[in-house]
C-alpha atoms as one frame of an Amber mdcrd trajectory, in Angstrom:
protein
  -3.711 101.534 -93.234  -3.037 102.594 -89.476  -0.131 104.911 -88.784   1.513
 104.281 -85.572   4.111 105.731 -83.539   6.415 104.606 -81.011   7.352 105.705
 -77.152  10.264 103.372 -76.411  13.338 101.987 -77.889  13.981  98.356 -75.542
  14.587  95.639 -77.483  10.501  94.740 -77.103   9.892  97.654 -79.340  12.233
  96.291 -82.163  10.258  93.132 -81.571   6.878  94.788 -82.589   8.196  96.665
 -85.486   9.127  93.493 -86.627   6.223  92.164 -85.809   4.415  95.633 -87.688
   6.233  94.749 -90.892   5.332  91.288 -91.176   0.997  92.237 -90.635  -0.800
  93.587 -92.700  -3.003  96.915 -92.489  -0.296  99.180 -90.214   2.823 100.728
 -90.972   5.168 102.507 -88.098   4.537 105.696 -89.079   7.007 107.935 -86.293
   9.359 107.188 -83.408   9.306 109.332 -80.420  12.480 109.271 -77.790  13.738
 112.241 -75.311  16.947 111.926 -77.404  15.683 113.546 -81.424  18.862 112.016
 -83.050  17.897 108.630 -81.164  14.910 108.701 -82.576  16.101 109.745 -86.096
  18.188 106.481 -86.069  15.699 103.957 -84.993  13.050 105.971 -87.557  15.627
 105.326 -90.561  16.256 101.918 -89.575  12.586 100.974 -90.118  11.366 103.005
 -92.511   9.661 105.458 -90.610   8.684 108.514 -92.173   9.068 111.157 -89.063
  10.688 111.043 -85.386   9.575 113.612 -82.694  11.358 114.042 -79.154   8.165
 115.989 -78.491   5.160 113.959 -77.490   2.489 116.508 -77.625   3.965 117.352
 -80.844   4.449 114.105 -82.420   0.386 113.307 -81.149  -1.216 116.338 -82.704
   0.200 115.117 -86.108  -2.618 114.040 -88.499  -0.297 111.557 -90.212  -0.505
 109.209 -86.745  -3.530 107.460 -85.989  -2.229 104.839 -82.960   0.465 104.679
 -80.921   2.788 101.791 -79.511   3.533 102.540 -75.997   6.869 100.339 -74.489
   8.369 102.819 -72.299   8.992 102.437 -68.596   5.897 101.084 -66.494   6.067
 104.088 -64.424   5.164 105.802 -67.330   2.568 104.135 -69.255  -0.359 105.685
 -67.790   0.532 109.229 -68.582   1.589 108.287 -72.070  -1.658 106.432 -73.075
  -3.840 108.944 -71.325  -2.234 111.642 -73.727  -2.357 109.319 -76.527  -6.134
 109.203 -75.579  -6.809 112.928 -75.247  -5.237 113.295 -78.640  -7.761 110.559
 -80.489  -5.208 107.965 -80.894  -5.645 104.277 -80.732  -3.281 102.578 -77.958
  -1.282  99.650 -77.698   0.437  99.590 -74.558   3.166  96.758 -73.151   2.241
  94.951 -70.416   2.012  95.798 -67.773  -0.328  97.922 -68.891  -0.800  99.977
 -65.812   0.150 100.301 -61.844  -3.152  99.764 -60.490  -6.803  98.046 -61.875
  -8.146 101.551 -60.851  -6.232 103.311 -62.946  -6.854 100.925 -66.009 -10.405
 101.226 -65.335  -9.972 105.003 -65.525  -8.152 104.507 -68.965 -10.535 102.182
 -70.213 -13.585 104.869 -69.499 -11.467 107.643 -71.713 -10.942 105.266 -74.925
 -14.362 104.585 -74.776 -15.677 108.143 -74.312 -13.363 108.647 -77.073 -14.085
 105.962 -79.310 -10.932 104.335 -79.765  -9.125 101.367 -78.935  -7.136 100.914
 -76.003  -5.680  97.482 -75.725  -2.567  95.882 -73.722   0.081  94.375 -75.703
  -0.007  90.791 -73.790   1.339  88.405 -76.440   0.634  85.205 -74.445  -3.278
  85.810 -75.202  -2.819  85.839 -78.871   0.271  83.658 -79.585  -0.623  80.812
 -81.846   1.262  78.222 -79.021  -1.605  79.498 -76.442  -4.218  78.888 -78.835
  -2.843  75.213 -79.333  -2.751  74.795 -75.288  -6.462  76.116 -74.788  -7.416
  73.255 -77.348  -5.555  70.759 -75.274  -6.803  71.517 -72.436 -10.130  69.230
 -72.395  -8.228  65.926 -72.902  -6.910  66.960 -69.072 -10.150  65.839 -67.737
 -11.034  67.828 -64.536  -8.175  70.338 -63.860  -6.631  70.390 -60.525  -2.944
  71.773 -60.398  -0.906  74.113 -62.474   2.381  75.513 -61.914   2.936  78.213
 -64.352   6.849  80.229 -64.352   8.299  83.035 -65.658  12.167  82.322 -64.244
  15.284  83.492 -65.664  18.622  85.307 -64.792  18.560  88.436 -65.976  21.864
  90.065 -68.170  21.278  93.451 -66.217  21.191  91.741 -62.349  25.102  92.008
 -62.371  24.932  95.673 -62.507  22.172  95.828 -59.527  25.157  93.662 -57.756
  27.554  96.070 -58.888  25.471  99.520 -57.424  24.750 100.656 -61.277  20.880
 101.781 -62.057  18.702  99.655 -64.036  15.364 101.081 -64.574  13.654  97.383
 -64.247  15.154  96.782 -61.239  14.314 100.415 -59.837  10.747 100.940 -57.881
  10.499 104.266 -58.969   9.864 102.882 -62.697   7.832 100.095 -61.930  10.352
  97.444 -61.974  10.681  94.089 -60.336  10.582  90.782 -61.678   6.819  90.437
 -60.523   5.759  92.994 -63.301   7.837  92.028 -65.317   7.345  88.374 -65.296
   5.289  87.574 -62.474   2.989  89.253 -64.461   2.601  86.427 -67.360   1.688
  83.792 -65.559  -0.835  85.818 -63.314  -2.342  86.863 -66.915  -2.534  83.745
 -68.049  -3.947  82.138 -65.780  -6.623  84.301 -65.921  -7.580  83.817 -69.049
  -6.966  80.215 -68.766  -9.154  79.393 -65.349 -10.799  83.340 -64.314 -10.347
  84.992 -61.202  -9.241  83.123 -58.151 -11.109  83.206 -55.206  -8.057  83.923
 -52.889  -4.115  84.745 -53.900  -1.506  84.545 -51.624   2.130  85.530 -52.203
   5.976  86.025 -51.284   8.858  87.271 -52.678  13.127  88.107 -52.337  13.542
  91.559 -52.229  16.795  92.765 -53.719  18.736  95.764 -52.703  17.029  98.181
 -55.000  13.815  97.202 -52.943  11.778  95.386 -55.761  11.027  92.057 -55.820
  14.133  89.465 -57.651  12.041  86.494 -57.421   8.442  85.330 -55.932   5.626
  83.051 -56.014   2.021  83.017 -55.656  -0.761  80.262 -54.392  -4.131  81.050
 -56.314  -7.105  78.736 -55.282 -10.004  77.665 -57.423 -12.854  75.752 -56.098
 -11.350  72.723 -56.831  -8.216  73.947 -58.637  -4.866  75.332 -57.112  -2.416
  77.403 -59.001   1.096  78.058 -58.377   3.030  80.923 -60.354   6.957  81.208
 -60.002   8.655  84.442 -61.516  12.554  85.364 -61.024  14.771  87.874 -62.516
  17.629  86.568 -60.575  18.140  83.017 -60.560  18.582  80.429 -63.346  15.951
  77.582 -64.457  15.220  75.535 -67.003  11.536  73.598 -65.433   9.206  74.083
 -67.686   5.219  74.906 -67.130   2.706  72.381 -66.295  -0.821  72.215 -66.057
  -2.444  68.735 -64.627  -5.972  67.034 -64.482  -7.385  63.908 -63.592  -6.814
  62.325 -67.148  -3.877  63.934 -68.386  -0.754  66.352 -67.521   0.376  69.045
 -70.514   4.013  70.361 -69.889   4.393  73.868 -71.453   8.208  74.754 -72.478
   7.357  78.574 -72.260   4.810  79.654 -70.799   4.734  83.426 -72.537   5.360
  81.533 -75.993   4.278  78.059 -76.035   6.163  76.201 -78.907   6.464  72.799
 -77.724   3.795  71.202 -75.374   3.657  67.401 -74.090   0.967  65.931 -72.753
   1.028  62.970 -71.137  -1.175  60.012 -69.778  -2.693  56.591 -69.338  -2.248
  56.200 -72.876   1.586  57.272 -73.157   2.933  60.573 -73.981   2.664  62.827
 -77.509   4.009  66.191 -78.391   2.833  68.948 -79.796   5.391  71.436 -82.240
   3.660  74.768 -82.718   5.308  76.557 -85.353   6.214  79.835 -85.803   8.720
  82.206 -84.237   8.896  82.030 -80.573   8.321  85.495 -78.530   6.923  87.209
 -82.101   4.263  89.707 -81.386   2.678  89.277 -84.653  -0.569  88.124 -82.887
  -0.760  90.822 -80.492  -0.425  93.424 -83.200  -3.047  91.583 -85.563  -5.670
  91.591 -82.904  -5.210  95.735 -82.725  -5.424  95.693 -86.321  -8.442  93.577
 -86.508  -9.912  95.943 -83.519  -9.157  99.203 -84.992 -10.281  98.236 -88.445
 -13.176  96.660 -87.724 -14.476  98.685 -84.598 -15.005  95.096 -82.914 -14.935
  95.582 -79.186 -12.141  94.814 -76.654 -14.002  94.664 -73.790 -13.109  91.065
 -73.296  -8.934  91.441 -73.641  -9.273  95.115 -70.872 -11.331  92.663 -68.880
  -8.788  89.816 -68.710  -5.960  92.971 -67.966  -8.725  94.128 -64.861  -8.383
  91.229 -63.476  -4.812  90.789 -63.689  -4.065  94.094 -62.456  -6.448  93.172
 -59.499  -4.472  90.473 -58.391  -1.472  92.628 -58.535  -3.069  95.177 -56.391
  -3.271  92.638 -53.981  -0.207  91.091 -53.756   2.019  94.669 -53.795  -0.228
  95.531 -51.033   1.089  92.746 -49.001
């Protein structure tokens, strides 16, 4: 059974201790927040035997063997590099890191230490992707794909209204392009690889970070479009096209519904299962801790996706 603790209390965290509950082979062992009575409430809510406002403290304890890191991006490196130090397994939110070199960094330390570091990027382990990857030869030779991440978020009207929001605030690591940008950039490298060349632009909003963007990726042979916005409403869907056939994805971080269509009409495909569960992202770090397996290829797929937005914050 693996013990994990918490760093975070968004509503993503109550979304993988859901997740925890439903897998088998972990329990949330602790919660850690600055605030101890905070974290005394969320502990009792689920279950959890202990709650720390202490980090070192709460990482020395032998009753923790992993910990769940969903705390601001700004963060995350610090956190998981203690978590490391201490000989605990990490699962850290996306994204995982500010920079690939940093990952890379990481990546060296859970190995030295022998234990698993691995983002928490549903998308790659969602049982909608799986059923997309499978689709994806009846395309024929791919060509286009527009993936997007685009919403209005509930927290923009307090950016209009001069109040702080930590995922609108550089100094976190906010902006809609980490935050969402961020899926379809991961995606589509684990769909198609690295690109060959990335190009970008994006509406900065008054808190300097970007509300909305897009990015051209090119492919010998293959061009990619990804849209991401925190501050605008849309309901287009994602859609990736070949020469034979066009597959229209309804979300593209949780695939539930996918149609593909062609010169022999048009099908759909209902995926079930609970849309935005993490229940697959928290499986594969089960699978990985228990089983020593290695997760070279899932901090590979986050390399490259951190690459990619090394480049395009550099711009």
């Amino acid at each position: 059974m693996i013990r994990i603790a918490t760093i975070g209390s968004g509503a993503i965290t109550t979304l993988f201790a859901e997740a925890v509950a439903r897998t088998p082979g972990i329990r949330i062992e602790a919660v850690f927040s600055r605030d101890l009575a905070k974290a005394r409430d969320i502990a009792d809510g689920w279950g959890a035997a202990a709650a720390y406002s202490d980090l070192d403290e709460m990482l020395a304890s032998p009753d923790v063997d992993a910990v769940y890191i969903a705390s601001p991006n700004s963060v995350h490196a610090e956190q998981v590099r203690a978590a490391l130090r201490a000989g605990r397994h990490v699962l850290v939110e996306k994204p995982a890191v500010l920079s690939a070199d940093e990952w890379g960094e990481l990546v060296a330390e859970a190995d030295a230490a022998g234990v698993v570091l691995l983002e928490a990027f549903r998308t790659d382990y969602d049982p909608g992707f799986v059923a997309l990857v499978e689709m994806l030869p009846e395309l024929g030779t791919l060509r286009r794909a527009s993936l997007r991440f685009e919403g209005l978020s509930s927290r923009y009207a307090k950016v209009r209204a001069g109040e702080h929001v930590n995922i609108f605030d550089p100094a976190m690591g906010g902006g809609a392009l980490l935050d969402l940008g961020v899926y379809g950039l991961h995606t589509m490298v684990t769909l198609f690889g690295a690109p060959d060349r990335v190009a970008g632009e994006a509406v900065t909003i008054s808190t300097g970070v970007e509300g909305a963007g897009a990015v051209i990726a090119a492919y010998p042979g293959l061009v990619v479009d990804v849209s991401y916005s925190k501050i605008t409403r849309s309901s287009l869907p994602s859609e990736i096209q070949g020469e034979h056939a066009s597959v229209e994805i309804d979300h593209i971080a949780s695939p539930r519904r996918l149609t593909i269509s062609g010169a022999d009409g048009t099908r759909t495909v209902t995926v079930e299962g609970e849309q935005h569960a993490l229940d697959g992202e928290v499986a594969r770090f089960v699978e990985l801790v228990a089983t020593e397996a290695s997760a070279t290829a899932d901090q590979d797929r986050t390399t490259e996706t951190l690459r990619l937005l090394d480049a395009l914050r550099a711009r």
